[in-house]
mmCIF file of the N, C-alpha and C atoms, coordinates in Angstrom:
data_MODEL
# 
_entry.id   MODEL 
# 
loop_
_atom_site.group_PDB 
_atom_site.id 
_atom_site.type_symbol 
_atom_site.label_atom_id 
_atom_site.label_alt_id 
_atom_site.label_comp_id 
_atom_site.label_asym_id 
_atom_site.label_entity_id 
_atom_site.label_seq_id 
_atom_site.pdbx_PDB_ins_code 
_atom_site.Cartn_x 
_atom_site.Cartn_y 
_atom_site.Cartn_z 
_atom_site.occupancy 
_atom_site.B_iso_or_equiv 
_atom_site.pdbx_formal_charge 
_atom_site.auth_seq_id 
_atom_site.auth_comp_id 
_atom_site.auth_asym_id 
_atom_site.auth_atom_id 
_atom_site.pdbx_PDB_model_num 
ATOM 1   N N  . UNK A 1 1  ? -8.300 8.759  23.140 1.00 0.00 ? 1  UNK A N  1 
ATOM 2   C CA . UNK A 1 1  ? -6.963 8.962  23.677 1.00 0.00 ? 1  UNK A CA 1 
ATOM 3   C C  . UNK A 1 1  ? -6.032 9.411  22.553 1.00 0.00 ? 1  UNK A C  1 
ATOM 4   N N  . UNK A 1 2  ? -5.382 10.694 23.040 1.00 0.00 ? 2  UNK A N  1 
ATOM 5   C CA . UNK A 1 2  ? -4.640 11.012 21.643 1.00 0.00 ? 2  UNK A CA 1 
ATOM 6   C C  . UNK A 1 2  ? -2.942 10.247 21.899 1.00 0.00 ? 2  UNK A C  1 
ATOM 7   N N  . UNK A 1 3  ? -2.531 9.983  20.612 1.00 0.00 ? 3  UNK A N  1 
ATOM 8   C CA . UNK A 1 3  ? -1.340 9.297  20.500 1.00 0.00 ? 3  UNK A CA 1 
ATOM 9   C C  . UNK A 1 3  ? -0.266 10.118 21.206 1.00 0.00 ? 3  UNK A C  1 
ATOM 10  N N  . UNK A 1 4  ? 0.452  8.872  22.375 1.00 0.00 ? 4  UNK A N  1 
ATOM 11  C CA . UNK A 1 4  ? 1.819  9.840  23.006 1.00 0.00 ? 4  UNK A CA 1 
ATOM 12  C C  . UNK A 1 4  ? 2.836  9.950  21.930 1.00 0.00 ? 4  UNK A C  1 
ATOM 13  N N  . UNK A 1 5  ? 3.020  9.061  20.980 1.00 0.00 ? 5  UNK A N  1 
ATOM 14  C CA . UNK A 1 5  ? 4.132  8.935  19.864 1.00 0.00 ? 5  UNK A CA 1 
ATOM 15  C C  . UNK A 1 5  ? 3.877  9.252  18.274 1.00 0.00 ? 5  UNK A C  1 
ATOM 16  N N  . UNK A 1 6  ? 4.995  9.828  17.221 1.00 0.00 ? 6  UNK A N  1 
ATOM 17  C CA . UNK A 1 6  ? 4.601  9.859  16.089 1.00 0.00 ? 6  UNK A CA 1 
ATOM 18  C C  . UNK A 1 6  ? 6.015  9.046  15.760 1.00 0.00 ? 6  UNK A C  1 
ATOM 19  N N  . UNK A 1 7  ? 5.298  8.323  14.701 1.00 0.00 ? 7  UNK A N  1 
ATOM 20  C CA . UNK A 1 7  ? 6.574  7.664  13.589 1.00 0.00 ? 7  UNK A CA 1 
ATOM 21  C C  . UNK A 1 7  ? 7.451  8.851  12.707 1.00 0.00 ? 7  UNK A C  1 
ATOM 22  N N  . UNK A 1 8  ? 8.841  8.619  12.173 1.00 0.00 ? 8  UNK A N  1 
ATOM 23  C CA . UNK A 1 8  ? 9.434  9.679  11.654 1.00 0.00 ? 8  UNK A CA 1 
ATOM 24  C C  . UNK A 1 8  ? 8.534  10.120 10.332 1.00 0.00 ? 8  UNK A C  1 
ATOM 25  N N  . UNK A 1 9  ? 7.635  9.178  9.486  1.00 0.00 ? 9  UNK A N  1 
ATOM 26  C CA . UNK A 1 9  ? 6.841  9.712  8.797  1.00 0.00 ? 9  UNK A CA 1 
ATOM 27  C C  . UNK A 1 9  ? 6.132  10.781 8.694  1.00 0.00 ? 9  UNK A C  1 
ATOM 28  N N  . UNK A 1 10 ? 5.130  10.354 9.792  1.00 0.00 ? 10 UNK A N  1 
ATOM 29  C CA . UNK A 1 10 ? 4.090  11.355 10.512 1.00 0.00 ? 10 UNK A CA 1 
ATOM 30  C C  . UNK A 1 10 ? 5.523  12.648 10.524 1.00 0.00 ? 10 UNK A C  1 
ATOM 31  N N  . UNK A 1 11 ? 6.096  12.813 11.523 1.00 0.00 ? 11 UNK A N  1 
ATOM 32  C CA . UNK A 1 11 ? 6.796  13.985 11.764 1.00 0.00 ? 11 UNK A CA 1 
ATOM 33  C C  . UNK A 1 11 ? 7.060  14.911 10.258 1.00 0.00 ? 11 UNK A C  1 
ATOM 34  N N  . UNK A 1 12 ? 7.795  14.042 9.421  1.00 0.00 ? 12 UNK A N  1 
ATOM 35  C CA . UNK A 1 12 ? 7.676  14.347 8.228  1.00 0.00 ? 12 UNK A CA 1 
ATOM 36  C C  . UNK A 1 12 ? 6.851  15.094 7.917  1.00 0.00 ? 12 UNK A C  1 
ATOM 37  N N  . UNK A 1 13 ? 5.713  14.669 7.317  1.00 0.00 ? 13 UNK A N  1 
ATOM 38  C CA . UNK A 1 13 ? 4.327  15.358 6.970  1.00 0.00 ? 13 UNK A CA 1 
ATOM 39  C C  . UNK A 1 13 ? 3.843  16.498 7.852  1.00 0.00 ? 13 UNK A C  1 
ATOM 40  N N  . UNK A 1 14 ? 4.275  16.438 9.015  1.00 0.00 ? 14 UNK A N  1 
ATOM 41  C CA . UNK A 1 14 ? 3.748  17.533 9.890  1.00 0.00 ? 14 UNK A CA 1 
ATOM 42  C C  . UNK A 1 14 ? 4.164  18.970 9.823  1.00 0.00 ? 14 UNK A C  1 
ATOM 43  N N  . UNK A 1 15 ? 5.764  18.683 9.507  1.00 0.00 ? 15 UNK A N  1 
ATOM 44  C CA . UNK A 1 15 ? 7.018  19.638 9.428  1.00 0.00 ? 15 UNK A CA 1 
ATOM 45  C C  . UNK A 1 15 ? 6.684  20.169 7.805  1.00 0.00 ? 15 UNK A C  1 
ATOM 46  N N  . UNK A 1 16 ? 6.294  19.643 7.014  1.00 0.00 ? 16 UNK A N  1 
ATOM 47  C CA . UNK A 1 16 ? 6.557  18.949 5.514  1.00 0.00 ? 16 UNK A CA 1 
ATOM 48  C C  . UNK A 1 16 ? 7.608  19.282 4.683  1.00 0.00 ? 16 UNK A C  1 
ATOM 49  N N  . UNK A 1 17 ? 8.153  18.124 5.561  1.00 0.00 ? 17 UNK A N  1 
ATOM 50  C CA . UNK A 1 17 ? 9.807  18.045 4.877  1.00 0.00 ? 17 UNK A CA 1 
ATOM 51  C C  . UNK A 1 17 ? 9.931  16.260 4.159  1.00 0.00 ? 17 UNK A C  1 
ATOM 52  N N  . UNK A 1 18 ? 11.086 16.400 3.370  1.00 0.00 ? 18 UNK A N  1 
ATOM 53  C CA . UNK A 1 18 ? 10.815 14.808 3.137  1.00 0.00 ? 18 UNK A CA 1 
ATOM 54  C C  . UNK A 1 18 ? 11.528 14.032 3.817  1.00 0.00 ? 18 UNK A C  1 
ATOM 55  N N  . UNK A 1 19 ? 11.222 12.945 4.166  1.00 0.00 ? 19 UNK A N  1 
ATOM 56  C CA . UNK A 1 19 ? 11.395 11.533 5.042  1.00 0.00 ? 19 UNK A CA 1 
ATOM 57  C C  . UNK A 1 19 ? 13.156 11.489 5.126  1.00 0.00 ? 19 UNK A C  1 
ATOM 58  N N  . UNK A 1 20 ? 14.139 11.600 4.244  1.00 0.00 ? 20 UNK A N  1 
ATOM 59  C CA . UNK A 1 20 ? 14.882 11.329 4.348  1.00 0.00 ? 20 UNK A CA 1 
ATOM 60  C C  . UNK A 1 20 ? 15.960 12.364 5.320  1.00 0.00 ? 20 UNK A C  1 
ATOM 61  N N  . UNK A 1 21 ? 15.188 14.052 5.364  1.00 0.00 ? 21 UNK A N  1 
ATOM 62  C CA . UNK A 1 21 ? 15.616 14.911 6.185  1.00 0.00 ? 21 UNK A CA 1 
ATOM 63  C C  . UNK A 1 21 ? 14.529 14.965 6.854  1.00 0.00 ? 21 UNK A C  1 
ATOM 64  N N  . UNK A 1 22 ? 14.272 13.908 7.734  1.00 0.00 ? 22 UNK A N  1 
ATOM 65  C CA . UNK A 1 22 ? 13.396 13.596 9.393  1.00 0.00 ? 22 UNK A CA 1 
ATOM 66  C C  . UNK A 1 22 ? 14.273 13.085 9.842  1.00 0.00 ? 22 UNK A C  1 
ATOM 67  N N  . UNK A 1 23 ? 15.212 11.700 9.138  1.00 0.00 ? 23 UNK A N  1 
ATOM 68  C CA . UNK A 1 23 ? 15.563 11.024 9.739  1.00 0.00 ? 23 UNK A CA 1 
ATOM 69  C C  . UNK A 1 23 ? 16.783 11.477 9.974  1.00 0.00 ? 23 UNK A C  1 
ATOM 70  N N  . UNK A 1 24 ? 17.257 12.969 9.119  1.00 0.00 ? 24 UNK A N  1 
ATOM 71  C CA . UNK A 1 24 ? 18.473 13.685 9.537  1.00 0.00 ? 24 UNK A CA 1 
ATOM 72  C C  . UNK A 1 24 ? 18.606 13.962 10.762 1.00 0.00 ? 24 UNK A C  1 
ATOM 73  N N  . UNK A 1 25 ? 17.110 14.773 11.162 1.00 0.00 ? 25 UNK A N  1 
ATOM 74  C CA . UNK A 1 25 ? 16.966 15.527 12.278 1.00 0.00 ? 25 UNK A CA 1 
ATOM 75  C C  . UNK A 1 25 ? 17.147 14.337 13.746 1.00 0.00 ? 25 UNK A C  1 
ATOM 76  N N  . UNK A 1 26 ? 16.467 13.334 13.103 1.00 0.00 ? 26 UNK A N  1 
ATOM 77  C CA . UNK A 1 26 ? 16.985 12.327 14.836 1.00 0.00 ? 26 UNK A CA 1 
ATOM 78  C C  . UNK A 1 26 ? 18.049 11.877 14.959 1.00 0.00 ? 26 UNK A C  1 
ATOM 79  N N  . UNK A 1 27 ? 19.323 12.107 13.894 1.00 0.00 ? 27 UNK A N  1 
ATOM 80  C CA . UNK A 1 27 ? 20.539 11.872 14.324 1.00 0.00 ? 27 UNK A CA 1 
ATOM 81  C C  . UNK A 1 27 ? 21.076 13.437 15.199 1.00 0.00 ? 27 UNK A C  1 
ATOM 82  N N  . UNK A 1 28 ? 20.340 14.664 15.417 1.00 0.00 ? 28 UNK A N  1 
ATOM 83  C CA . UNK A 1 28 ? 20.725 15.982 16.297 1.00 0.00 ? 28 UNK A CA 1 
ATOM 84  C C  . UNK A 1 28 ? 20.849 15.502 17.784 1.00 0.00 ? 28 UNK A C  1 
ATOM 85  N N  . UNK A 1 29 ? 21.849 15.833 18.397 1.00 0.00 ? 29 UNK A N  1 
ATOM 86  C CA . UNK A 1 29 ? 22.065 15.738 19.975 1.00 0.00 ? 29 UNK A CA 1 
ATOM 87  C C  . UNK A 1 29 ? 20.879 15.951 20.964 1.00 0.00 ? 29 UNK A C  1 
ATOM 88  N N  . UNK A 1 30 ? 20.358 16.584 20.313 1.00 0.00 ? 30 UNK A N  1 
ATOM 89  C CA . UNK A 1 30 ? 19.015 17.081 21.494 1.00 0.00 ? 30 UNK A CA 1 
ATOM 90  C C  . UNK A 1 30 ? 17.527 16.629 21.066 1.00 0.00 ? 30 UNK A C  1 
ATOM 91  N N  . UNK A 1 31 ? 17.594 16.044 19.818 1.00 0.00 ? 31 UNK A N  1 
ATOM 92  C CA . UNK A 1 31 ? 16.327 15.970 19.171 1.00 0.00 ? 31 UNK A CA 1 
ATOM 93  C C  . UNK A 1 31 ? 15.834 14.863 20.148 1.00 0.00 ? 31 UNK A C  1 
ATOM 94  N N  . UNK A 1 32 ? 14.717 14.758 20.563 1.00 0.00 ? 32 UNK A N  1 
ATOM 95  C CA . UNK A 1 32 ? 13.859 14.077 20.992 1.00 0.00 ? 32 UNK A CA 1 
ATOM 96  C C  . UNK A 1 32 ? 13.239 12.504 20.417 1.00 0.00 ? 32 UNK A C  1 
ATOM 97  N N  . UNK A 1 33 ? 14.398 11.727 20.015 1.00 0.00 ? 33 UNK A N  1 
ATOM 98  C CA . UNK A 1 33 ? 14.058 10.472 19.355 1.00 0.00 ? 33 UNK A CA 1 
ATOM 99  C C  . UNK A 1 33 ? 14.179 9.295  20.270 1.00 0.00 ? 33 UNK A C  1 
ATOM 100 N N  . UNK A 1 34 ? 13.502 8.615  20.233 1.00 0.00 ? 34 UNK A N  1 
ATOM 101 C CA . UNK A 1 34 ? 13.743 6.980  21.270 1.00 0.00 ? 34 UNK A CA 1 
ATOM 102 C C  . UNK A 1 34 ? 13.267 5.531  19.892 1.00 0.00 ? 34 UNK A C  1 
ATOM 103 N N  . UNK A 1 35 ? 14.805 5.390  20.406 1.00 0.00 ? 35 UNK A N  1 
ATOM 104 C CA . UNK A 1 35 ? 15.138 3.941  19.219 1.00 0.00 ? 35 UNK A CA 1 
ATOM 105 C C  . UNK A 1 35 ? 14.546 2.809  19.817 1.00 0.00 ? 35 UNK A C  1 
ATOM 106 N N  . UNK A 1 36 ? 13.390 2.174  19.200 1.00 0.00 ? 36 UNK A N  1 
ATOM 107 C CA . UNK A 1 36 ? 13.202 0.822  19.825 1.00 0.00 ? 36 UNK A CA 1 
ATOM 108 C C  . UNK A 1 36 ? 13.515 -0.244 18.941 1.00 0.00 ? 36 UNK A C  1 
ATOM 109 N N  . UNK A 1 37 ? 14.695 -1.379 19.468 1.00 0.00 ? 37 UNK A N  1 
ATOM 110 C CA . UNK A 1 37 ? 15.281 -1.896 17.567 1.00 0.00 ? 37 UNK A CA 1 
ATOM 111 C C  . UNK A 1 37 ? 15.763 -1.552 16.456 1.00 0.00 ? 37 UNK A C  1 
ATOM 112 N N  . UNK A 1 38 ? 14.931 -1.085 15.538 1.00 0.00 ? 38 UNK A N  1 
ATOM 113 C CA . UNK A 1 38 ? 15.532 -0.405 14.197 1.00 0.00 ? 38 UNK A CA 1 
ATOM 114 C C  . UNK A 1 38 ? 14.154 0.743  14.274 1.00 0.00 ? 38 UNK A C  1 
ATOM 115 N N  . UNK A 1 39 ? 12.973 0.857  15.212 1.00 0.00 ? 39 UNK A N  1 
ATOM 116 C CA . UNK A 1 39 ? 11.872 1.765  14.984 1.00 0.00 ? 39 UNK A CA 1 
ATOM 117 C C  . UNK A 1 39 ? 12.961 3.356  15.671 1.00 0.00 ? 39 UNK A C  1 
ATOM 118 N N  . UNK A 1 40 ? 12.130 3.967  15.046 1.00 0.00 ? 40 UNK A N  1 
ATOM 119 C CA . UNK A 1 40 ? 12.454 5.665  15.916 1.00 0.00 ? 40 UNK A CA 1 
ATOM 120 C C  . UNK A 1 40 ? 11.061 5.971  16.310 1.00 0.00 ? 40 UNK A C  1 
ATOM 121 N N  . UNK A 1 41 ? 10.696 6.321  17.151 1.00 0.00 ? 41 UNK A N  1 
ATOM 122 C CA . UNK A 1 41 ? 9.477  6.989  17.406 1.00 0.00 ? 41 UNK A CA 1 
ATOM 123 C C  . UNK A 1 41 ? 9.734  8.684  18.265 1.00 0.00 ? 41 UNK A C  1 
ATOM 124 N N  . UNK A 1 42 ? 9.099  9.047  18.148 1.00 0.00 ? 42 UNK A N  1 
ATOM 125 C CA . UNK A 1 42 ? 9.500  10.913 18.536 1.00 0.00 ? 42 UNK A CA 1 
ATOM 126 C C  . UNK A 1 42 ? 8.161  10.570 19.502 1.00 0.00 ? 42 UNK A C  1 
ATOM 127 N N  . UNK A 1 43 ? 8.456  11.402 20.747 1.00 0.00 ? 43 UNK A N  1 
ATOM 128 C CA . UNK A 1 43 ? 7.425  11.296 21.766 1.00 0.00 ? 43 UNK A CA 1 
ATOM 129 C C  . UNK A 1 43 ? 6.423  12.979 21.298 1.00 0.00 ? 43 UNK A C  1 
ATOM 130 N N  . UNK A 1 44 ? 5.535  13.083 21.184 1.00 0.00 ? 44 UNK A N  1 
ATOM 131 C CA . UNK A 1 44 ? 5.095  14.343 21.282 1.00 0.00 ? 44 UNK A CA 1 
ATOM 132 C C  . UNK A 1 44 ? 5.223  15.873 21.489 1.00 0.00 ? 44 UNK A C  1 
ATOM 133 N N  . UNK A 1 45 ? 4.890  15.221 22.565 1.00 0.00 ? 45 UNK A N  1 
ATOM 134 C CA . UNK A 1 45 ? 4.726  16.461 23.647 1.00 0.00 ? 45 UNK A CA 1 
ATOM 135 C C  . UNK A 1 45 ? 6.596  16.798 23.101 1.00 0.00 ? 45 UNK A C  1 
ATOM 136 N N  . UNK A 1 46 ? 7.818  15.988 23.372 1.00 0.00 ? 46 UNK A N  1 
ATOM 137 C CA . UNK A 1 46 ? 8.829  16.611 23.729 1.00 0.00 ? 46 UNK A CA 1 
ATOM 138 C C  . UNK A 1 46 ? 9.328  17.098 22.232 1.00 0.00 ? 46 UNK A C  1 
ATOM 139 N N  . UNK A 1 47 ? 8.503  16.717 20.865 1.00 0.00 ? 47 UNK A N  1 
ATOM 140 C CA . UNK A 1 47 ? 8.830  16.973 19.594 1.00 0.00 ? 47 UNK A CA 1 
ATOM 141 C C  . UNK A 1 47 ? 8.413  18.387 19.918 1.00 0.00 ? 47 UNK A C  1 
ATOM 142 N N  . UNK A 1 48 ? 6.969  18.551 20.385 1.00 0.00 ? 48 UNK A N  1 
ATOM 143 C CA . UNK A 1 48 ? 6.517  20.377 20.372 1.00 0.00 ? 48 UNK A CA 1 
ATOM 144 C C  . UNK A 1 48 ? 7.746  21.412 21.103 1.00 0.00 ? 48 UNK A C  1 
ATOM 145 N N  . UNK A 1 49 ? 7.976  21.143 22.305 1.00 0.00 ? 49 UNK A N  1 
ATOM 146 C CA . UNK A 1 49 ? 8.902  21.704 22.990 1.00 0.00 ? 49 UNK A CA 1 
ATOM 147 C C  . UNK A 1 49 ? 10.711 21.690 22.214 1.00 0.00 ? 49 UNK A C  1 
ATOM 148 N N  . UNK A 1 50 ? 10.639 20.735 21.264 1.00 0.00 ? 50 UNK A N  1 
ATOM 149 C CA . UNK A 1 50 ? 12.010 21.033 20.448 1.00 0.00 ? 50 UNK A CA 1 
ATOM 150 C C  . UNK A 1 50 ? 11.820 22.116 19.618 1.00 0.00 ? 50 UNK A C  1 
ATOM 151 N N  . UNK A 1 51 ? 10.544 21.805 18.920 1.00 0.00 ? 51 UNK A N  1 
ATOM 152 C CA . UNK A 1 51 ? 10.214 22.243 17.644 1.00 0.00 ? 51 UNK A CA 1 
ATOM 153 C C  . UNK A 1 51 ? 10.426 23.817 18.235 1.00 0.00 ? 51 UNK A C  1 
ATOM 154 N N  . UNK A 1 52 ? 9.693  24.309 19.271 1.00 0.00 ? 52 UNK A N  1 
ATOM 155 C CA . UNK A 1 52 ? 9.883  25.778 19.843 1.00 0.00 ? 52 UNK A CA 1 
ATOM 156 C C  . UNK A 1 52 ? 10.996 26.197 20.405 1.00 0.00 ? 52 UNK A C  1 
ATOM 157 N N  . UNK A 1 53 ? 11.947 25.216 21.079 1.00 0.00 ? 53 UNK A N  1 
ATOM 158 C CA . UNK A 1 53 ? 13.402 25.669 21.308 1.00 0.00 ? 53 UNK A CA 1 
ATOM 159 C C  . UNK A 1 53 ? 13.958 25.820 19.494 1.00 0.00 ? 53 UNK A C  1 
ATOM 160 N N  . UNK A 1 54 ? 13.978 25.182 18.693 1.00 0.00 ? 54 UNK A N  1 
ATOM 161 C CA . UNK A 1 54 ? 14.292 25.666 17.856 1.00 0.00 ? 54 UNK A CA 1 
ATOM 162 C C  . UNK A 1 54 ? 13.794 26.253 16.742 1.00 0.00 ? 54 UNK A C  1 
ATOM 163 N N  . UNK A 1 55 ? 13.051 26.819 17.132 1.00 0.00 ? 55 UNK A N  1 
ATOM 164 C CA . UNK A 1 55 ? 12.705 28.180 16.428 1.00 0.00 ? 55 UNK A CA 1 
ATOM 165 C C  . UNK A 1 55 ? 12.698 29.534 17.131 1.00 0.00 ? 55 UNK A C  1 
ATOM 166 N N  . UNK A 1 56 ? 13.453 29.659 18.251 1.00 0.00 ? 56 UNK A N  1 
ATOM 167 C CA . UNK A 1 56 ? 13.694 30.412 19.117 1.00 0.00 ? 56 UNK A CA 1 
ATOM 168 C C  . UNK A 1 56 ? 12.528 30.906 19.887 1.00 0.00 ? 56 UNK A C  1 
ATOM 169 N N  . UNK A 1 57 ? 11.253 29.997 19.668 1.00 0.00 ? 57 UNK A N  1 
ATOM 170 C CA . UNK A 1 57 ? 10.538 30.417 20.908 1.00 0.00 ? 57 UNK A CA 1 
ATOM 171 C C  . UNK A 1 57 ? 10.434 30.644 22.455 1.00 0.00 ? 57 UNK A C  1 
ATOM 172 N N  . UNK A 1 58 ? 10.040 32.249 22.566 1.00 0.00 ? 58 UNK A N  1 
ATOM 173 C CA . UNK A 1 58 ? 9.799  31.853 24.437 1.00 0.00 ? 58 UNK A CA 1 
ATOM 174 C C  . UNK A 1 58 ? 9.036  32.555 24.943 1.00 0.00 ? 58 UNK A C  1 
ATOM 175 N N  . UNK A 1 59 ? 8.582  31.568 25.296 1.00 0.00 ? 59 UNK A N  1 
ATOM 176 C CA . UNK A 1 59 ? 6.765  31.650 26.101 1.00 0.00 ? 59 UNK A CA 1 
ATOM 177 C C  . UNK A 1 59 ? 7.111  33.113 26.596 1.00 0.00 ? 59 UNK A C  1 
ATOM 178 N N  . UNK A 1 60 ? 8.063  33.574 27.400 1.00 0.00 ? 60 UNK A N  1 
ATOM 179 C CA . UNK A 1 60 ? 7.631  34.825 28.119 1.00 0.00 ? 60 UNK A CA 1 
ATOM 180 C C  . UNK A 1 60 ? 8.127  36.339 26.809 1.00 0.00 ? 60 UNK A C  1 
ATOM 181 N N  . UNK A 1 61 ? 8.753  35.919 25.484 1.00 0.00 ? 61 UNK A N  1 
ATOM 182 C CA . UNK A 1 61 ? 8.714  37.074 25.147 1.00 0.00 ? 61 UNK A CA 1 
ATOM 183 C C  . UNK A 1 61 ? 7.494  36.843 23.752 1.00 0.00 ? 61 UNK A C  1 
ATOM 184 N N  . UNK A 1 62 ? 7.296  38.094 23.643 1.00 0.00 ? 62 UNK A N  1 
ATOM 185 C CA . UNK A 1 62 ? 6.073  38.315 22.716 1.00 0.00 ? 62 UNK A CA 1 
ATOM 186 C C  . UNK A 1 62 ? 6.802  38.508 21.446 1.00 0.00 ? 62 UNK A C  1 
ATOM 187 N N  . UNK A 1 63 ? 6.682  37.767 19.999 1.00 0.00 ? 63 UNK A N  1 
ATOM 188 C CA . UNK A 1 63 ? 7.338  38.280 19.192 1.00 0.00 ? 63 UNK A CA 1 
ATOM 189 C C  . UNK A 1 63 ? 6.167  39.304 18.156 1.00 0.00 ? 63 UNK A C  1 
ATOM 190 N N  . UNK A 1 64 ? 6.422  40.615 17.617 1.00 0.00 ? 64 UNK A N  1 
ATOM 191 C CA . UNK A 1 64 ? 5.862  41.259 16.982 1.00 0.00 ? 64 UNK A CA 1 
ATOM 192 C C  . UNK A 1 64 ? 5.630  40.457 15.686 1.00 0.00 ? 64 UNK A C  1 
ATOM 193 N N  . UNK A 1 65 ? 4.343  40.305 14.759 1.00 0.00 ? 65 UNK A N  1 
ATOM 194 C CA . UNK A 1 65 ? 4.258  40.098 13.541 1.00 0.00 ? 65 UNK A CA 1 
ATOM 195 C C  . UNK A 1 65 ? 4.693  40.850 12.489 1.00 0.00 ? 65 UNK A C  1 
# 
């Protein structure tokens, strides 16, 4: 079963940015963070779908390399 959640770490490393601008990014209006207590956890699936709204991806246009 693959994990529904990543810790801001993980995100970190994924992006590879450092830890302290992850935890920038979950203070953004739209970013995809859910506070449980003092944890942040980023749900997946809705980190991918940010990550491509902001980078101006869209599925229906083709960008040239």
């Amino acid at each position: 079963m693959e994990k529904l959640t990543m810790s801001v770490q993980e995100m970190a490393q994924i992006m590879g940015i450092s830890k302290p601008k992850a935890y920038k990014l979950t203070h953004i209006h739209d970013f995809p963070a859910i506070r449980v207590g003092r944890k942040i956890i980023i749900p997946v699936e809705s980190f991918q779908r940010w990550l491509k709204r902001a980078a101006g991806d869209n599925e229906n246009t083709e960008k040239p390399l």
